[in-house]
C-alpha positions as CSV (number, residue, x, y, z in Angstrom):
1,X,103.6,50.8,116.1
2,X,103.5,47.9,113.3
3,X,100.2,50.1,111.7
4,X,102.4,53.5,111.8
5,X,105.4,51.5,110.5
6,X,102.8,50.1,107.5
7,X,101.5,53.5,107.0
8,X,105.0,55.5,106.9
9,X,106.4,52.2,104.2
10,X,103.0,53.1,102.1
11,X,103.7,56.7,101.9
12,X,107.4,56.8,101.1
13,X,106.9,54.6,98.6
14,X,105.9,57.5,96.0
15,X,108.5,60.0,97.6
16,X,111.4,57.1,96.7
17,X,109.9,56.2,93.2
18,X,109.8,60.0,92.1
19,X,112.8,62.3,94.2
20,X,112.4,64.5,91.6
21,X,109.1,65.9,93.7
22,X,111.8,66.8,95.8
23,X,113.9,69.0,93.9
24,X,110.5,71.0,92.5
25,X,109.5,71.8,96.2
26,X,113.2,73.4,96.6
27,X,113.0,75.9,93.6
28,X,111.4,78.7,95.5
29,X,114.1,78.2,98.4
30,X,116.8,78.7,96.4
31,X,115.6,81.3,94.1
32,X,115.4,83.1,97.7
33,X,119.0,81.8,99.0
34,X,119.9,83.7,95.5
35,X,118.5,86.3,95.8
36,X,117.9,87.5,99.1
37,X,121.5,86.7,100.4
38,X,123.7,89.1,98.6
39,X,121.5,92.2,99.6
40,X,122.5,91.2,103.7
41,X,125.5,93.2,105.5
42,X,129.1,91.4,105.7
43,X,128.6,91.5,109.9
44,X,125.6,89.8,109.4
45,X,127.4,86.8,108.1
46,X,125.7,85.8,104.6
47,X,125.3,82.2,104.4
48,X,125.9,81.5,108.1
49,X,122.8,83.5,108.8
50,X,121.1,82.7,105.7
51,X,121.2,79.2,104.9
52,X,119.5,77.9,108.1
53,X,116.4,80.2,107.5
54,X,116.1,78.5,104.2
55,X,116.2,75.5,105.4
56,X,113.5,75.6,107.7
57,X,111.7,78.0,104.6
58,X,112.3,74.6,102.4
59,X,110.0,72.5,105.3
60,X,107.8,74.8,105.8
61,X,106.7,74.7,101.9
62,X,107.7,70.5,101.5
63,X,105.6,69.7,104.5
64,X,102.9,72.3,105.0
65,X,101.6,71.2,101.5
66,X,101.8,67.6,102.2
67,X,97.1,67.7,103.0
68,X,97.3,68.2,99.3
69,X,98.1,64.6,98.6
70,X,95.2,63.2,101.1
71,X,92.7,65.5,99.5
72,X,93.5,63.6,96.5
73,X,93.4,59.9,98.2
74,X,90.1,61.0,99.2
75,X,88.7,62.3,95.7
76,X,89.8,58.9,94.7
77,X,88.5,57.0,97.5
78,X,91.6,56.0,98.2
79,X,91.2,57.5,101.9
80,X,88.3,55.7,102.8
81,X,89.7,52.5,102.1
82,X,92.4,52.9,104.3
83,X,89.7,54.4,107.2
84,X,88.3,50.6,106.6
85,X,91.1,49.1,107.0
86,X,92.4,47.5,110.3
87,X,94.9,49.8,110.9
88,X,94.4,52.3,113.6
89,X,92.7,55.9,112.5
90,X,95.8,57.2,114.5
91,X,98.6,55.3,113.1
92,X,97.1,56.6,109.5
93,X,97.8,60.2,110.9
94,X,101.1,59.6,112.7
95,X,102.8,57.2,109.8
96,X,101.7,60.3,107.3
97,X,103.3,62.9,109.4
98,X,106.3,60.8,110.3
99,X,106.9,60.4,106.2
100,X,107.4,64.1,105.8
101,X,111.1,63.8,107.7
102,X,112.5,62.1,105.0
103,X,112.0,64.2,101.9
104,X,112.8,67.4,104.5
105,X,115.9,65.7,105.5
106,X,117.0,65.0,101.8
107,X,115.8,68.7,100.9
108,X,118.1,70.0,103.9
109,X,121.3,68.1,103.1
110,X,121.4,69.3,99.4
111,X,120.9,72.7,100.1
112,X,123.3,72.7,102.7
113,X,125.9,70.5,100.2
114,X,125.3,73.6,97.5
115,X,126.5,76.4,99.7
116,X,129.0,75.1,100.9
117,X,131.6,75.8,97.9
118,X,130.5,79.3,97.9
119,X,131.8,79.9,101.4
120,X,129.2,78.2,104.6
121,X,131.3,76.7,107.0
122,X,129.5,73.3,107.9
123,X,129.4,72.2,111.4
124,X,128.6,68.7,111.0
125,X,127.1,68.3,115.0
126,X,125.4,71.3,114.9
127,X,123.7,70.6,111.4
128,X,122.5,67.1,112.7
129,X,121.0,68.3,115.9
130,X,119.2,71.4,114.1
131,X,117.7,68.4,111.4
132,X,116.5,66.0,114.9
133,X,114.7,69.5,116.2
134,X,113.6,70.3,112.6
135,X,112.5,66.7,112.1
136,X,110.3,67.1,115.3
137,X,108.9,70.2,114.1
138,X,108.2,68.8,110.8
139,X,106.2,65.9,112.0
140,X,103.8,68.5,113.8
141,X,103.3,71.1,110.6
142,X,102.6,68.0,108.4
143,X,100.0,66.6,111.0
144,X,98.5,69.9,111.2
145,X,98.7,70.2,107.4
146,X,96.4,66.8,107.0
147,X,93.8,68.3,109.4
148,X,93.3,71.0,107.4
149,X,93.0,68.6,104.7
150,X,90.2,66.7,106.5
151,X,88.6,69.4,107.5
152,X,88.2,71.0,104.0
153,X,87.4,67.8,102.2
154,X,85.6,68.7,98.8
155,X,86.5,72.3,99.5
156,X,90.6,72.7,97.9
157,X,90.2,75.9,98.0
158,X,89.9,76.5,101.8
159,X,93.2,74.4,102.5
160,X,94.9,76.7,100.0
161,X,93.6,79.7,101.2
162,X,94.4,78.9,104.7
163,X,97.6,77.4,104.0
164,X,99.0,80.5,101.8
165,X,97.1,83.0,104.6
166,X,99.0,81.7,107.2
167,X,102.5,80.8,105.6
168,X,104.0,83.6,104.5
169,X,102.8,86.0,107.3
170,X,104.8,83.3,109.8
171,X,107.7,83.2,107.5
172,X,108.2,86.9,107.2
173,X,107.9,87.4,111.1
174,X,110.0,84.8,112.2
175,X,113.0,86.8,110.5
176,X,114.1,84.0,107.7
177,X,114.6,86.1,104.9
178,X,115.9,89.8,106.8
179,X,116.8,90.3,110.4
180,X,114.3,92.1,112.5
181,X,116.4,94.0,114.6
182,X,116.0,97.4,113.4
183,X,112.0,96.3,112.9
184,X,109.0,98.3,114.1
185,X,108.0,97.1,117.7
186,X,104.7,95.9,116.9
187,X,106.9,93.4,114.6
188,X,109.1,92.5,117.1
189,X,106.3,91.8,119.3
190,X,104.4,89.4,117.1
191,X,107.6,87.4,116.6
192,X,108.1,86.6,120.4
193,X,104.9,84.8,119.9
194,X,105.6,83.4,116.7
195,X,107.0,79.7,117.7
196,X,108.4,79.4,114.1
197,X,111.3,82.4,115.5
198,X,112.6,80.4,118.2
199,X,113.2,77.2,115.7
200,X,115.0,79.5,113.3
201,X,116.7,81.2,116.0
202,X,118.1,77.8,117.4
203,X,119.0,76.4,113.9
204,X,120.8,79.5,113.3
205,X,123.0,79.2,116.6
206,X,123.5,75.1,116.1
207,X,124.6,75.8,111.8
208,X,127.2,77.7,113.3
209,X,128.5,74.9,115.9
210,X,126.7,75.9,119.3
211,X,125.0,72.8,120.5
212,X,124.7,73.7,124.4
213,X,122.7,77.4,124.5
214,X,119.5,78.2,125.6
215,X,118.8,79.6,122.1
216,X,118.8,75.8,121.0
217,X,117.0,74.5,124.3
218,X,114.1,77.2,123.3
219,X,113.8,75.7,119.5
220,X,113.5,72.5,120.4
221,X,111.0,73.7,123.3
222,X,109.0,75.1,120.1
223,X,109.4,72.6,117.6
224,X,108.6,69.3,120.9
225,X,105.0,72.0,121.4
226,X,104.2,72.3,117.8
227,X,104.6,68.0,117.4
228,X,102.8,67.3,120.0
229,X,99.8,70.0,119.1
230,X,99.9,69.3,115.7
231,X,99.4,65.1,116.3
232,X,96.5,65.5,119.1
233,X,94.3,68.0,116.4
234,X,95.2,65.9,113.8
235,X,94.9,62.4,115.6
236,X,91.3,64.1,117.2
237,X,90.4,64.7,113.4
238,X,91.1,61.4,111.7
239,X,89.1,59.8,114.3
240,X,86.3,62.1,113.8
241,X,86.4,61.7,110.3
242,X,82.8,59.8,109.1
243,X,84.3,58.6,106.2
């Protein structure tokens, strides 16, 4: 715990000196809270429906991007430094991952702040259990996100590839940006497996004030399985790492 805690300190430290790395990684979110609301029906309900899907869109692209910044450490040998360090290989893993909370967190509450005056009705219970469920899903993606990073050192270009390949195909199904219901089956079908639906599904129900459903029970199922995948591959990974 004291190594995780030294880890987590070391990488917020950037995060807190420069919050305007923050705001960049929220442009695209918002562009599509722009532009993508007004085209949804009145019944739907606009920015109730809307606003949650971009919130988990806006962790999805803050933390799923975060192996970026260990590729660099380990251009600079910055990485393997650490790797001789006494700190544990798996507190190095789980303080990284555990660091990507707070800039989602910040990310979420501004968003949520700005649509507010245009009409979404905030349920302030709701809204804090949907960021504990998304901060759980958040640790897994950014584990996962600095395997990929290990796995492609020297190569950039496969954690891009993978990371776009796989991003956007799991945003789109998962229903963020339009509702599925009148979808093709096969669509439909891929989305039952798609973890990321349930987490949207649940943040949707608990940014509109229903804490006790089985929609939210299901989402935090989802987000508890992706954190605990995403820490043993990427806890397996650092400790295989030769560096």
């Amino acid at each position: 715990m004291r190594d995780t805690a030294v880890v987590f300190s070391r990488e917020l430290r950037p995060v807190l000196r420069s919050p305007f790395s923050l705001i960049f990684t929220m442009v695209q979110p918002v562009f599509f809270l722009a532009l993508f609301a007004p085209l949804l029906p009145d019944d739907v309900g606009s920015l109730q429906w809307f606003v949650p899907g971009i919130v988990v869109m806006s962790c999805l692209f803050g933390t799923s991007v975060t192996g970026s910044n260990l590729q660099l450490e380990m251009q600079t040998g910055s990485h393997e430094r650490m790797l001789v360090s006494p700190l544990s290989r798996s507190s190095l893993l789980i303080g990284r991952a555990l660091k990507e909370i707070v800039p989602m967190v910040a990310q979420a509450i501004v968003l949520i702040l700005v649509t507010i005056p245009f009409g979404f009705r905030l349920h302030v219970v709701g809204v804090v259990v949907g960021l504990v469920i998304l901060s759980v899903f958040c640790v897994g993606l950014g584990a996962l996100s600095y395997s990929l990073a290990l796995v492609s050192e020297g190569q950039e270009w496969i954690f891009w590839t993978v990371q776009q390949t796989l991003l956007f195909p799991l945003l789109l199904i998962a229903g963020i940006l339009l509702p599925l219901d009148n979808g093709p089956g096969w669509l439909k079908a891929l989305s039952h497996v798609n973890p990321l639906t349930y987490l949207v599904d649940a943040e949707r129900v608990l940014f509109n004030g229903e804490v006790l459903s089985g929609t939210v029970g299901a989402g935090l199922l989802a987000a508890v399985l992706t954190c605990l995948g995403g820490l043993w591959v990427g806890i397996r990974t650092m400790r295989r790492d030769p560096a």
